[in-house]
C-alpha positions, -999 to +999 in steps of 0.1 A: +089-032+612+116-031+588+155-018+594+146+012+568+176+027+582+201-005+579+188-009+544+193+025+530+231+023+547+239-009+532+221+006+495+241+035+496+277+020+514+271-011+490+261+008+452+289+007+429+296+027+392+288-008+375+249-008+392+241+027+376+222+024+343+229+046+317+205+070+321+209+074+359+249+085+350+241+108+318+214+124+345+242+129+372+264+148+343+239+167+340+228+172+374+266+181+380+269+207+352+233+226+359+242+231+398+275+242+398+268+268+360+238+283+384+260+288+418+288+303+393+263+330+380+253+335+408+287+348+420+278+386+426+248+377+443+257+391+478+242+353+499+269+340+477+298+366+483+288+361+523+288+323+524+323+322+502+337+349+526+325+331+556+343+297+547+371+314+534+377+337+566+379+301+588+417+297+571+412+258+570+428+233+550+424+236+512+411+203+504+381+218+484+373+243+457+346+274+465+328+279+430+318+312+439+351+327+445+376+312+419+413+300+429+401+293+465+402+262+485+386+256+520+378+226+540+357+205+524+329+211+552+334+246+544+329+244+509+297+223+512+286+253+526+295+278+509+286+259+472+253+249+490+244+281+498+253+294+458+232+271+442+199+281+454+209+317+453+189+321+421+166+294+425+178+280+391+191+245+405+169+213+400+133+204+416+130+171+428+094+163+442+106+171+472+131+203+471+166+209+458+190+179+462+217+187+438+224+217+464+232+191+488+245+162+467+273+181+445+286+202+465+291+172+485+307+150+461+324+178+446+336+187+481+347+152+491+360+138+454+382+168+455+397+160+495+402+121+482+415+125+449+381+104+440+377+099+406+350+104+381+332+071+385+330+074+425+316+110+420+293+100+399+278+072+422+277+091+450+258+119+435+233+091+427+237+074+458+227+106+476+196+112+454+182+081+458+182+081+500+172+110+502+140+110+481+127+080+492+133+091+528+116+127+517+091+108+498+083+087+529+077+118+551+053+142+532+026+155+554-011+157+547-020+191+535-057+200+559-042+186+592-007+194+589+003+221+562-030+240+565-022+245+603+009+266+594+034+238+602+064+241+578+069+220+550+108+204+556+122+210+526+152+224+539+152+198+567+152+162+546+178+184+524+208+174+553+205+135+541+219+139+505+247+158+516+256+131+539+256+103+514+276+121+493+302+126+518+298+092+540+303+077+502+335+093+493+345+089+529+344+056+521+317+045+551+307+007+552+268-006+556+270+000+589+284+031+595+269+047+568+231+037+586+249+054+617+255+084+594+218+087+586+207+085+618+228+111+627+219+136+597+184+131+609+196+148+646+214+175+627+187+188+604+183+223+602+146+238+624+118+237+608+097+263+605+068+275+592+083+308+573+114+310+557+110+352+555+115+375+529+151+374+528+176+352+520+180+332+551+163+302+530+198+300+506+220+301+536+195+270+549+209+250+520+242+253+526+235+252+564+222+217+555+244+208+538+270+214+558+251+196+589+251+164+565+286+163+553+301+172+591+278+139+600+296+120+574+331+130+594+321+123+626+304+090+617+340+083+598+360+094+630+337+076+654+307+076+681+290+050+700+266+044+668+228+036+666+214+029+633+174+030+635+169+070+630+145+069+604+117+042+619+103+037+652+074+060+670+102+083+675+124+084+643+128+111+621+092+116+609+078+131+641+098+159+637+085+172+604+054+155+599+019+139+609+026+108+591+053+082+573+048+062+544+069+033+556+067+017+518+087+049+503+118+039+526+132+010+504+106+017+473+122-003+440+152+002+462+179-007+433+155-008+405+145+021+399+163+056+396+146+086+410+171+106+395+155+106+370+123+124+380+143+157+382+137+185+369+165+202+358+148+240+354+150+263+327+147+300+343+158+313+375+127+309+390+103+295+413+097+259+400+064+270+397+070+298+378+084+272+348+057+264+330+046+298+322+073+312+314+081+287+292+048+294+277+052+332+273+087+326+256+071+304+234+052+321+220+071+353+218+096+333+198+074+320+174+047+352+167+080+373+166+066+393+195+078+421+214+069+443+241+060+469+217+035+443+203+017+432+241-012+448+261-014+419+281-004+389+293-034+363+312-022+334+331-041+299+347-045+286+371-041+313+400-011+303+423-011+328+455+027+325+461+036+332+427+009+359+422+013+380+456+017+415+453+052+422+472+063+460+481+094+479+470+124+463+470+112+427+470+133+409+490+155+382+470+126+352+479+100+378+466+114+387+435+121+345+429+084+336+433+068+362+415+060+354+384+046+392+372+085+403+383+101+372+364+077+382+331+088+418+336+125+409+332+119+393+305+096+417+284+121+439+291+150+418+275+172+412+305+192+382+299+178+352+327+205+359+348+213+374+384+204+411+369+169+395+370+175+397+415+201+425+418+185+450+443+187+476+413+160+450+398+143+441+428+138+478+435+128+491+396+096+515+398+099+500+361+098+466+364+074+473+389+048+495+361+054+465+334+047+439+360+013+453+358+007+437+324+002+398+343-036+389+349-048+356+360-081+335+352-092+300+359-089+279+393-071+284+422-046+260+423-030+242+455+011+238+459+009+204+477-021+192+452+007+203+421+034+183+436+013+156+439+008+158+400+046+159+399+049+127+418+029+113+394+053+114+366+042+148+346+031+183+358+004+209+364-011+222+335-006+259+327-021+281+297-008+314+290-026+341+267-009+368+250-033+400+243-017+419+218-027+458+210-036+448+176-064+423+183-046+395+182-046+367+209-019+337+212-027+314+239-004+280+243-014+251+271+015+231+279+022+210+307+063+196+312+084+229+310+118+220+294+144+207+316+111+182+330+120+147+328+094+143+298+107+172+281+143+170+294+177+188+285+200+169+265+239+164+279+248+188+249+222+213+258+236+211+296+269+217+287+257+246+265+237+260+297+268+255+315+291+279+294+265+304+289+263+304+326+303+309+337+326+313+306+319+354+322+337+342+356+361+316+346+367+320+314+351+304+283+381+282+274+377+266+308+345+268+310+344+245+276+370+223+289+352+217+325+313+207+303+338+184+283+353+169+311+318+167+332+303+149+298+332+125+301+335+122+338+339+083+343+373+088+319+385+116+348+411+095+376+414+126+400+383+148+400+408+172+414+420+180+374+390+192+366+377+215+394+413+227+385+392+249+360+370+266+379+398+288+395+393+309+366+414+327+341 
C-alpha cells in the first residue's frame, strides 16, 4: 500500500503560490469573501454571540481577529473557533461534496496569516492547500448508503471537517513534508464524535468550529513537537474505520497536483440547506420574471420529494429545523424578508405566520435519496429540481433547472462575490470597509501582511 499519508504531507508542506492555476486562486478569493460576509451576518445569531464570547472570555494573546465581534483579537486557536463556528451559523457557506470546508480552511488561514504576518500569496495557498487534502481524504472515506448509512451510522461530515483546518494552520505554521504528514495523522485522532444525530439545535455550528479548532491546535502541537507517526490515514486501522465501512484508496492522491477540487464548490446562494438551492432558485426565478407576488400565488408544487427538507417541524423550529426546511425558507421569502439571519431569529422560527404561509409548499414526483444526490454532485452537475407556481388566476409557471447559481457550472463571478460580500457586512462594519476589505480580497496576492486587511473588519 501506498504512504497516502506521506504524500498528502509532502503535497500540502511542498505547494507553493506559483503551482496554483488561475482559477484555483480567483476560486480561493471567492471562497474567502463568501465565508467570512456569511459569519459577519450572522453576527446576532446567538451560536455566534456564544462562540465569540467563549474565545473572548479565555483573555489570550491577540494574534487573531473574531469576525463576529469587531475590534477583538484572541488566540488564533480561539478564533478558529469562534469564526468556525459563525460560518455555518446560517448554513450559507460553501458545499463541497463532502460538507463545508471553507468553515475550516479560512478561519484557519485567516487565523494563522494574521498570527505570522503571512501575506496574501501564502493565504491563498493554504486555503487551497487545505481544500485539496481534505477532499480527497473525505472523498476517499464515503460510506455505502444500505449497509452503512441506512443502519443509522452518522455520516462524518463534521468529522473529516478537522483536516482542512489543519492544513491551513500546519501551512502557515510553516510545517515541512514530514511533519505536516505527522499533522494529519494527528487531526485524524482529534476528530470530533461521530454520531448519528446532530439534534435540533445548534450543537451542529458549534461542531464546526469545535473541528476546527481540533485541526488547527494539531497544527501547534505537531509545530512544537511529539514523537511523530505519519501513516494515519492507511492501514486496517487508519482513519477510515472510524467513520466508515469502506476506503477508496485511489481518492487519497487522485490527480494529486493536477487537478483542483476547489473548484467543485459550490459557493451557495440562500441561507439554506444545500438542498434547498435549487428550488429556491427556481421559485425566485420565476417570481422575478412573471412579476409575481404573494398576492398573485395559491400555490407553490415542488419535485422530487426530499424528507429532510420537506419534514413537518413543530413550533419554534429549532435553528437546524428552520435551515432545512424548505416550506419555512419559501415562507420567508413570499413574505419579502430579506435572505438574511431574520430568516432564523426565534421571532421567525416561532411565526404562527410563517408557519400558515408555509402551508402553500406541495410536492409531486419521486422520492429522492441525499447520498444518491451527492453522488450526482460528484459527478460534476446536480439533482434536477422543477418547481411550479399555481397562481389564483389560472395561470401556471413551472421552470426545471439543475446547477443553482453559485454551482461550479453556474458560478458567481469575483465581482458578484465582492457584491455578496458588502451586502452581507457593510450593516456591521461599515460599508466603506466593507468595500475596501472585497477590494483587498480581489487583489489579495498584492497584500504583504494579511494583518492590513483584517484591520477592516473591526468595524467603524
Amino acid at each position: 500500500m501506498k504512504e497516502y499519508t506521506k504524500i498528502l504531507g509532502q503535497y500540502a508542506a511542498q505547494l507553493n503560490y506559483k503551482d496554483l492555476p488561475a482559477d484555483a486562486v480567483e476560486q480561493a478569493k471567492k471562497i474567502i469573501l463568501h465565508t467570512v460576509g456569511v459569519s459577519i451576518a450572522s453576527t446576532n445569531m446567538s451560536p455566534t454571540a456564544n462562540a465569540a464570547a467563549l474565545a473572548a472570555s479565555r483573555g489570550s494573546s491577540a494574534q487573531a481577529t473574531l469576525w463576529g465581534a469587531p475590534g477583538v483579537r484572541v488566540a488564533a486557536a480561539d478564533a478558529v473557533y469562534a469564526n468556525g463556528a459563525a460560518a455555518d451559523v446560517l448554513d450559507w457557506e460553501d458545499c463541497t461534496w463532502t460538507g463545508h470546508a471553507s468553515a475550516g480552511a479560512v478561519p484557519a488561514s485567516f487565523a494563522y496569516g494574521e498570527q505570522t504576518h503571512a501575506s496574501g500569496r501564502d493565504v491563498l495557498t493554504a486555503v487551497v492547500a487545505a481544500y485539496e487534502v481534505y477532499q480527497r481524504i473525505a472523498m476517499a472515506v464515503q460510506p455505502e448508503f444500505d449497509s452503512y448509512l441506512a443502519q443509522g451510522r452518522g455520516w462524518g461530515l463534521v468529522n473529516w471537517q478537522v483536516f482542512a483546518s489543519a492544513v491551513a494552520a500546519g501551512k502557515l505554521l510553516g510545517l515541512d513534508a514530514a511533519q505536516m504528514a505527522a499533522c494529519i495523522s494527528l487531526a485524524a485522532y482529534q476528530a470530533p464524535t461521530l454520531m448519528g444525530k446532530d439534534g435540533d439545535g445548534d450543537i451542529y455550528h458549534y461542531a464546526h468550529g469545535i473541528a476546527g479548532k481540533s485541526g488547527a491546535e494539531s497544527a501547534e502541537i505537531t509545530k512544537q513537537g511529539f514523537e511523530y507517526y505519519y501513516d494515519g490515514l492507511e492501514g486496517d486501522t487508519g482513519y477510515w474505520l472510524y467513520v466508515s465501512n469502506k476506503c477508496d484508496w485511489d481518492w487519497l492522491d487522485k490527480e494529486l497536483g493536477k487537478t483542483f477540487y476547489i473548484n467543485e464548490t459550490l459557493l451557495k446562494h440562500w441561507p439554506a440547506n444545500v438542498w434547498v438551492q435549487a428550488p429556491l432558485d427556481g421559485l425566485h426565478n420565476i417570481c422575478t420574471r412573471e412579476k409575481l407576488t404573494l398576492a398573485d400565488i395559491e400555490k407553490v408544487r415542488v419535485s422530487p420529494i426530499i424528507d429532510i427538507i420537506s419534514a413537518e417541524n413543530p413550533l419554534p423550529m429549532g435553528l437546524i429545523q428552520a435551515e432545512y426546511s424548505l416550506p419555512h425558507c419559501f415562507a420567508c421569502y413570499l413574505s419579502g424578508k430579506t435572505p438574511s439571519d431574520d430568516w432564523y431569529s426565534l421571532e421567525s422560527r416561532s411565526s404562527e405566520a410563517l408557519r400558515e404561509l408555509s402551508g402553500i409548499v406541495e410536492y409531486f414526483g419521486p422520492q429522492a435519496n441525499r447520498l444518491h444526490m451527492f453522488e450526482v454532485f460528484w459527478q460534476g452537475t446536480f439533482p434536477e429540481t422543477t418547481v411550479e407556481v399555481v397562481c389564483k388566476d389560472g395561470r401556471v409557471f413551472s421552470e426545471t433547472l439543475r446547477c443553482p447559481k453559485g454551482h461550479p457550472r453556474n458560478n458567481f463571478t469575483l465581482q458578484e462575490e465582492q457584491e455578496f460580500f458588502v451586502a452581507r457586512a457593510a450593516d456591521f462594519i461599515g460599508r466603506e470597509n466593507a468595500e475596501k476589505f472585497a477590494q483587498g480580497v480581489a487583489q489579495l496576492e498584492a497584500c504583504a501582511d494579511l494583518n492590513e486587511l483584517t484591520a477592516l473588519l473591526a468595524g467603524r
